[in-house]
LOPA-162013 format. One record per atom (N, C-alpha, C): residue in three letters; x, y, z. Coordinates in pm, whole numbers, padded with zeros to 5 digits, always signed. Layout:
BEGIN
AlaXYZ/...
REM end
This chain:
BEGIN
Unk-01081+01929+02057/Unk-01109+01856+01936/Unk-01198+01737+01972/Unk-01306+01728+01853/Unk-01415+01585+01925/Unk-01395+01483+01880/Unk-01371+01376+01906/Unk-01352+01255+01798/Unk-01460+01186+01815/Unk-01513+01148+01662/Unk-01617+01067+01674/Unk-01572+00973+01553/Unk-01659+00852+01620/Unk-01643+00690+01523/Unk-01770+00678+01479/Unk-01774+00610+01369/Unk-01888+00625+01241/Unk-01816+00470+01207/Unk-01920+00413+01125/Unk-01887+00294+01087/Unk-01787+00270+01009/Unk-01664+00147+01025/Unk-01505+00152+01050/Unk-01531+00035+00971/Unk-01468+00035+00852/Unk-01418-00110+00768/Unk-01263-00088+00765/Unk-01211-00170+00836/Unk-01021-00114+00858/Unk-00982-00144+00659/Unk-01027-00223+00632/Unk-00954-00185+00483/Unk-01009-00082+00349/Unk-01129-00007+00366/Unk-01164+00111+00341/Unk-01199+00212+00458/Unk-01150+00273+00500/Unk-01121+00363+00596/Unk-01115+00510+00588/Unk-01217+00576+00567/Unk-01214+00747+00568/Unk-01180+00802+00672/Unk-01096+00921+00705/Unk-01071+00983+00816/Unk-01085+01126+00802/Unk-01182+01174+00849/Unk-01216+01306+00781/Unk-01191+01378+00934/Unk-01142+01529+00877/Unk-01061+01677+00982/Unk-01153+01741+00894/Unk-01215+01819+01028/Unk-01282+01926+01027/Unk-01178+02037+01085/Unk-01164+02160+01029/Unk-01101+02248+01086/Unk-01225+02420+01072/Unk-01210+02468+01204/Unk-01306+02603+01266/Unk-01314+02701+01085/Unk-01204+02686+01001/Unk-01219+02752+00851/Unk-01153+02718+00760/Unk-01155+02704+00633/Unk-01088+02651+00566/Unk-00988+02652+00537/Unk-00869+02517+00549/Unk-00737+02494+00609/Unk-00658+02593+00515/Unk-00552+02679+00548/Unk-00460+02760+00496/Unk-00319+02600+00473/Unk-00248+02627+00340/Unk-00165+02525+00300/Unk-00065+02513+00425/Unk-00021+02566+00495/Unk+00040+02494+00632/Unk-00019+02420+00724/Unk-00106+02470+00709/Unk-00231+02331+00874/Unk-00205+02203+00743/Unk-00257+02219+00598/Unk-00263+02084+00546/Unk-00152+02008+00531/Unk-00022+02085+00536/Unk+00128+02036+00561/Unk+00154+01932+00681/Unk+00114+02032+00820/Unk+00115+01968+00906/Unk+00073+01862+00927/Unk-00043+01888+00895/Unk-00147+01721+00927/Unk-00129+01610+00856/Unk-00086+01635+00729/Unk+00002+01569+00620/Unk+00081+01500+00687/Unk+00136+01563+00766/Unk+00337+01524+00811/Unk+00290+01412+00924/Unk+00165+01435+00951/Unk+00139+01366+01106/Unk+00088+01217+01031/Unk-00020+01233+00961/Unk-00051+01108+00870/Unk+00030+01064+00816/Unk+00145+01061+00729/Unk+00244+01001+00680/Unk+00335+00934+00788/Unk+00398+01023+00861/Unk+00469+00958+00985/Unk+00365+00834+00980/Unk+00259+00820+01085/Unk+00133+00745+01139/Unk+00159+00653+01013/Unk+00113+00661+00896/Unk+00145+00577+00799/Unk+00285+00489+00815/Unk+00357+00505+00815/Unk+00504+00460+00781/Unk+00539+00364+00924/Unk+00503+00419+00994/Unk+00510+00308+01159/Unk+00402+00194+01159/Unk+00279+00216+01096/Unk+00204+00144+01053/Unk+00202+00044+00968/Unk+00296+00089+00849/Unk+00355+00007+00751/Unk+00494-00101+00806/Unk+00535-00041+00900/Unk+00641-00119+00933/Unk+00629-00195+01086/Unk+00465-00217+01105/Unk+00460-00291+01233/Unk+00415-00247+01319/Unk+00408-00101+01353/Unk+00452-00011+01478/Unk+00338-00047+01570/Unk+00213-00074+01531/Unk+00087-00085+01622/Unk+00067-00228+01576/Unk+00146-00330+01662/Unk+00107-00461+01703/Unk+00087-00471+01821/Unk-00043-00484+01922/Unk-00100-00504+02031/Unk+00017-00606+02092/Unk+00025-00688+02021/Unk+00026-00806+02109/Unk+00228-00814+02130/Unk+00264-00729+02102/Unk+00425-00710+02142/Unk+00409-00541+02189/Unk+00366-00496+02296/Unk+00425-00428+02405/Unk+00435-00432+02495/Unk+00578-00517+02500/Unk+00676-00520+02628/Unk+00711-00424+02683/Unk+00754-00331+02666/Unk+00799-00176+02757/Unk+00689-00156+02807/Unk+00550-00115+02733/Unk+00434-00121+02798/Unk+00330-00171+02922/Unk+00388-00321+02829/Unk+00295-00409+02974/Unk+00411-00454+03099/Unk+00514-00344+03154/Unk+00566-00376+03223/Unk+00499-00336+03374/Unk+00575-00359+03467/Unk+00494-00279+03581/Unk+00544-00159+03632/Unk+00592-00065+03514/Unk+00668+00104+03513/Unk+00796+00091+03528/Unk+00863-00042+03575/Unk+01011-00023+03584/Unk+01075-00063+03467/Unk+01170+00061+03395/Unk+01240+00007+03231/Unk+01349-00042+03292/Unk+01414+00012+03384/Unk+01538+00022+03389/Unk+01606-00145+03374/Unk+01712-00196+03254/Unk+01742-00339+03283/Unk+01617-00404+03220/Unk+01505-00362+03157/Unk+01463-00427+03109/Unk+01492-00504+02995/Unk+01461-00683+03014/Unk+01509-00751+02933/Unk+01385-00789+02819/Unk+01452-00730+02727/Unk+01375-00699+02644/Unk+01404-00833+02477/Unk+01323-00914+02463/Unk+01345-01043+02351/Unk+01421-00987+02247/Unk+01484-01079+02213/Unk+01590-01060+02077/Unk+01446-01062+01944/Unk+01387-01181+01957/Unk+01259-01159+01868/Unk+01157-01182+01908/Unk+01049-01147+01893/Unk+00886-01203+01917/Unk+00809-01265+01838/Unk+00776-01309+01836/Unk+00706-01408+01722/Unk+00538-01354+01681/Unk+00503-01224+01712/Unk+00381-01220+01673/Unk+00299-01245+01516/Unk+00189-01224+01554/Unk+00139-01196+01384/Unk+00179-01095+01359/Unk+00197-01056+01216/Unk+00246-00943+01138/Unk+00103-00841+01207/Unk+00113-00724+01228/Unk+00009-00593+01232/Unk+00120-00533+01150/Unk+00036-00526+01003/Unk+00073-00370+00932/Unk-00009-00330+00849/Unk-00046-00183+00818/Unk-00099-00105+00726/Unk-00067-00138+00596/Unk-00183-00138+00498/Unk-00132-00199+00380/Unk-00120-00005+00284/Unk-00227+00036+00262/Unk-00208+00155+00195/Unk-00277+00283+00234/Unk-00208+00399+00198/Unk-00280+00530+00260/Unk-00284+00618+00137/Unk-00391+00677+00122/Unk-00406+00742-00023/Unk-00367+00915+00003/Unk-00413+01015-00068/Unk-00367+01154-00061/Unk-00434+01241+00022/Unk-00378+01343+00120/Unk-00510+01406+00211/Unk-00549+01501+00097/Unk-00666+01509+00136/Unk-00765+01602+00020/Unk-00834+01737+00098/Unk-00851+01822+00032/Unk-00944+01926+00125/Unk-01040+01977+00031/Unk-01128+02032+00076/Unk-01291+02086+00032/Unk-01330+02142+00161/Unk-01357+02284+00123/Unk-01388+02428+00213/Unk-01336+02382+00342/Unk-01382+02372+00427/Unk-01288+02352+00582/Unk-01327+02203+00625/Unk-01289+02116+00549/Unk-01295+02000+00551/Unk-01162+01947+00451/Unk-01105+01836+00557/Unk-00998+01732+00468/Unk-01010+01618+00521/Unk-00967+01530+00426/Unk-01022+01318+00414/Unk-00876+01270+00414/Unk-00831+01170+00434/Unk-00758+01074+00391/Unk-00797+00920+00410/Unk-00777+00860+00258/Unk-00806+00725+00301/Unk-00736+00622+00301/Unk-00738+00586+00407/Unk-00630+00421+00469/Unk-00721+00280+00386/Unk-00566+00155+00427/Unk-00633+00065+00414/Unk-00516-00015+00523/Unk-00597-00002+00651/Unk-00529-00048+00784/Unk-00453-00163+00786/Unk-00501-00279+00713/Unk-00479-00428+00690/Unk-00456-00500+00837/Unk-00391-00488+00880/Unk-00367-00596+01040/Unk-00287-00517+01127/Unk-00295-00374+01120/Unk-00227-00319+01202/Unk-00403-00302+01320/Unk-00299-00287+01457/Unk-00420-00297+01569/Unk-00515-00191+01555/Unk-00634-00190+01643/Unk-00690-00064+01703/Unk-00570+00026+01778/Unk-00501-00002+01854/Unk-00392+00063+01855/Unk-00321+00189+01811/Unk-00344+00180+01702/Unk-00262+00226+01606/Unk-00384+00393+01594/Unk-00541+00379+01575/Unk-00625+00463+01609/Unk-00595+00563+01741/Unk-00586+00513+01850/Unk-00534+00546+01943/Unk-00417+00660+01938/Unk-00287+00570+01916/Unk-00159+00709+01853/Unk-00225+00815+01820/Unk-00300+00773+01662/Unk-00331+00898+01561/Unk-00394+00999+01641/Unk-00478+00936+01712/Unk-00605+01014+01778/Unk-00512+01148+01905/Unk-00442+01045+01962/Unk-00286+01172+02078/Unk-00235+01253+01993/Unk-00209+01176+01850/Unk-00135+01331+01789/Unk-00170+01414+01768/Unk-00342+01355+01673/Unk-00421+01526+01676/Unk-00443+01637+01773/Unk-00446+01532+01885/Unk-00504+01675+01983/Unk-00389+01753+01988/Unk-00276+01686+01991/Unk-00173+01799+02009/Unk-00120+01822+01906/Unk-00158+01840+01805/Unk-00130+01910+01672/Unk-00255+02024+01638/Unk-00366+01962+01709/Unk-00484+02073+01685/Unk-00480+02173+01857/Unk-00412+02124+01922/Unk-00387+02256+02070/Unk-00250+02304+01994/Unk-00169+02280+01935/Unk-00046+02345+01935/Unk-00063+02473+01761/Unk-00093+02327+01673/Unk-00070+02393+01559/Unk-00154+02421+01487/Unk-00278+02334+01464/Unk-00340+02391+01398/Unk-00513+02376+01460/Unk-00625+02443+01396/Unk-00717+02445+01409/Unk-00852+02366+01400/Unk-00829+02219+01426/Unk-00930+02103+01422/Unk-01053+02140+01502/Unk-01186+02110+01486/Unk-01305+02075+01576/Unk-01329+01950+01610/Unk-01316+01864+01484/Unk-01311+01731+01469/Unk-01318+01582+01390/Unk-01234+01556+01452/Unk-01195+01416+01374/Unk-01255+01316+01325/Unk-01333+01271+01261/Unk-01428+01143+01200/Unk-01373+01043+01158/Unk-01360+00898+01267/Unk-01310+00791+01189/Unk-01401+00713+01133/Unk-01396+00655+00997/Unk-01494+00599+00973/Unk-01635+00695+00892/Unk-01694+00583+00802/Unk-01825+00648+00726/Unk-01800+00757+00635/Unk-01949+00838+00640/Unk-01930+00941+00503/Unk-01957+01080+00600/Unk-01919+01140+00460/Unk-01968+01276+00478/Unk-02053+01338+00390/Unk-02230+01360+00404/Unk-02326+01361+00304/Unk-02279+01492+00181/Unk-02173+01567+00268/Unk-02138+01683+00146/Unk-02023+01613+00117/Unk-01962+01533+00133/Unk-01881+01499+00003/Unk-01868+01362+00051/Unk-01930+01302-00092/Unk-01969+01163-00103/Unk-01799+01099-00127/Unk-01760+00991-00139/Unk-01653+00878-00147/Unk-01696+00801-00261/Unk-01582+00749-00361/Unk-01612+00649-00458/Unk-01592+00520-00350/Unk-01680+00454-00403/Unk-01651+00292-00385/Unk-01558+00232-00419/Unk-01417+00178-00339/Unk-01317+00115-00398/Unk-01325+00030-00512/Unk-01453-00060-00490/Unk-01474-00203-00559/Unk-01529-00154-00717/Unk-01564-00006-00702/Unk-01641+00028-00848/Unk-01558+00158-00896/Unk-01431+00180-00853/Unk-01348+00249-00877/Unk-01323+00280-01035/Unk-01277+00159-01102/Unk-01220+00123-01200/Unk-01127+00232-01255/Unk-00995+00252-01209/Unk-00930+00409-01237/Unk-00972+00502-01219/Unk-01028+00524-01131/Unk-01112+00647-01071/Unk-01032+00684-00988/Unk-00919+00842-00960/Unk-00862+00860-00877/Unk-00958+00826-00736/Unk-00915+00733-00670/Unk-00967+00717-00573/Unk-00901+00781-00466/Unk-00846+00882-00401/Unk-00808+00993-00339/Unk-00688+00997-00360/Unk-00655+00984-00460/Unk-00486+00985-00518/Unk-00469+00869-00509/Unk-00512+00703-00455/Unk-00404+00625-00443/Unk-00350+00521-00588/Unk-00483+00523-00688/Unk-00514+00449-00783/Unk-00414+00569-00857/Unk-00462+00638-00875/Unk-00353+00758-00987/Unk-00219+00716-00974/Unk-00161+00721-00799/Unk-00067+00761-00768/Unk+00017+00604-00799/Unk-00025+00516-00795/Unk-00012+00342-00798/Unk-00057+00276-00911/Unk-00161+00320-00961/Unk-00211+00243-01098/Unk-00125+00112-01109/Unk-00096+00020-01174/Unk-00016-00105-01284/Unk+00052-00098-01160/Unk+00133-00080-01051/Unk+00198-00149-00951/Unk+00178-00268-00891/Unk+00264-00343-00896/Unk+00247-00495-00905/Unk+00179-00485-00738/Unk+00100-00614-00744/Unk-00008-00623-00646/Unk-00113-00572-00590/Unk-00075-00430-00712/Unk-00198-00301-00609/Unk-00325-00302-00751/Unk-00414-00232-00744/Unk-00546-00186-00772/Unk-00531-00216-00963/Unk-00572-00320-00998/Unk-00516-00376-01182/Unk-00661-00437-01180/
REM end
């Protein structure tokens, strides 16, 4: 699977899967299941750079004393809209908010081993367009399913009004 980066605004964020033919409804399950997870750890912190302690150790866990709290800045994902597909192509769009580069990273380990195990990726596009299928502009949206998230959220306090 190839991953390539295209120009990255972390709070409009396209992530487009290419798959070898057009995805049968289980590959889009799967990949679904992998983005949502990825979502939800995201939403709750999971890729803050600047608190990995197990990480930045020098390989020994064992007895590791590990802080009651850390005081970092918040890293979290603010919203993730619906995966979409068109012929052997599917999108989903994030809106990263302060979760790290990090967090790219994960996504990027899971695919490969979701596209060697389960399903059929060529490759991954973070970031930018795709000239066969154009993206609305968040800012000129105005109730425009914007990949499900405006539909799916509309009048929800703080989101897209």
């Amino acid at each position: 699977m190839q991953v390539e980066f295209r120009e990255c605004d972390p709070a409009n964020l396209w992530i487009w899967f290419e798959f070898t033919d057009p995805p049968v409804k289980a590959e889009l399950e799967y990949l679904n299941e992998v983005l949502e997870s990825w979502y939800v750890l995201g939403k709750l912190g999971g890729f803050n750079a600047e608190s990995l302690i197990a990480q930045e150790t020098d390989g020994e866990l064992s007895y590791l004393e590990y802080p009651d709290e850390s005081d970092p800045l918040p890293s979290l994902m603010h919203n993730m809209g619906s995966l979409e597909e068109q012929e052997n192509w599917a999108r989903c769009w994030f809106d990263l908010g302060t979760a790290d580069a990090l967090a790219l990273d994960v996504l990027i380990n899971a695919l490969r081993t979701l596209s060697r195990e389960y399903i059929n990726l060529i490759r991954v596009i973070i970031g930018g367009q795709n000239e066969d299928w154009p993206t609305v502009d968040l800012e000129e949206a105005d109730r425009y399913e914007h990949n499900g998230y405006v539909q799916d959220h509309f009048g929800e306090e703080g989101d897209l009004e």
